[in-house]
Structures are given as structure tokens and as C-alpha cells.
N, C-alpha and C positions, 0 to 999 in steps of 0.2 A: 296275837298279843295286842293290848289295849293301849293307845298310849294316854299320854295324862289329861291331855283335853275330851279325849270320847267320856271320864269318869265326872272331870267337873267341868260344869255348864258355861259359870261363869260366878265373880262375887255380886253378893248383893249388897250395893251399897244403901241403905236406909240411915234414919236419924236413930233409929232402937240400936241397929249393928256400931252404928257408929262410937255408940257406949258401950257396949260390947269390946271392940278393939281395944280401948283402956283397960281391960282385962285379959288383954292377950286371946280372945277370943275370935275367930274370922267364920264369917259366914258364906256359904256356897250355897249357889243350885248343882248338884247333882245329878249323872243318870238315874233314874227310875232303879236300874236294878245292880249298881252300885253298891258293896259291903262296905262296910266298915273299914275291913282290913283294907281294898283298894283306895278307897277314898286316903284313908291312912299313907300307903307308900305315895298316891299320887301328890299329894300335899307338901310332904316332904321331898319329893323329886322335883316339884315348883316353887316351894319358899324356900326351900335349904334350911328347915327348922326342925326340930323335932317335934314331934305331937307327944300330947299328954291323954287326950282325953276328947274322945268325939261322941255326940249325939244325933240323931238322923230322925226330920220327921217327914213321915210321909203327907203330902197335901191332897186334903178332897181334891176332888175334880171343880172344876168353875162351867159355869153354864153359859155357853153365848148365842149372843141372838144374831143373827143378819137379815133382817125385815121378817118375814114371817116362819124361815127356817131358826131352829132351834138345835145346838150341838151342845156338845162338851171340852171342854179343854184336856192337853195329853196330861200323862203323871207328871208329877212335880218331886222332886225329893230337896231338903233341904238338908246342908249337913254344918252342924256348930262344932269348928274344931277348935280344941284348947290347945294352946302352943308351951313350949316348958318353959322357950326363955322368948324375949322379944324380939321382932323383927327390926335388924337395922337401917334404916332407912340409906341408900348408897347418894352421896355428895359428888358431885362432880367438880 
């Protein structure tokens, strides 16, 4: 059994996601080989919201250098989940 951090990575905070959230939309990194439907229950089992509607893109690979070796970076997946209603923010 997978639990819900092995599916998502981590969010990505940007100033593009940022405008995103105003739309009830949240941005993740992903495992690589993470469906739809997992990312789905994981989402919901960590914000307690329902999803509406997800999108997943896969990212090329990135090229890195370290002086004169040359590598590749691992898969990347990202995943845009639309949420139905919004997240409340909890007040203490």
C-alpha cells in the first residue's frame, strides 16, 4: 500500500500557482508513475476536499552539468488539481 506522501512530492509554490489558487486550483510534484485516480484519493485524504478535475504533465528531463561530467535529472510529473469547493483556511 502506498501512502499519500510516496504519490505527492510536494506543492509547488510559484507566483503562476499562486493565481491558480484563486481558482481553486493546487499544484503538486508528483511520482513519475502516479495515476490520476491515486493522485485523486491522495489529495482528498490530505486536504479533505473533493476534487473536480485533474491534469498531469509530464516534464522533459533537465540536463546537468558538474565540471565536465554531464547527467540528466529523474522524471518529474506535475499534477493541476481542481478542487469543487475551497479550502478553508483553519484559525486558531
Amino acid at each position: 500500500m502506498t501512502s499519500v506522501f510516496d504519490v505527492i512530492r510536494k506543492p509547488l509554490l510559484t507566483e503562476k500557482n499562486q493565481g491558480l489558487r484563486d481558482k481553486n486550483i493546487q499544484v503538486f510534484e508528483v511520482a513519475a508513475w502516479a495515476t490520476k485516480h491515486q493522485i485523486q484519493e491522495a489529495v482528498e485524504l490530505l486536504l479533505q476536499a473533493k476534487v473536480k478535475k485533474i491534469r498531469t504533465v509530464n516534464l522533459p528531463l533537465q540536463t546537468k552539468r558538474l565540471g565536465r561530467f554531464v547527467g540528466v535529472s529523474g522524471k518529474r510529473k506535475k499534477a493541476y488539481v481542481e478542487l469543487a469547493e475551497a479550502i478553508k483556511a483553519e484559525s486558531n
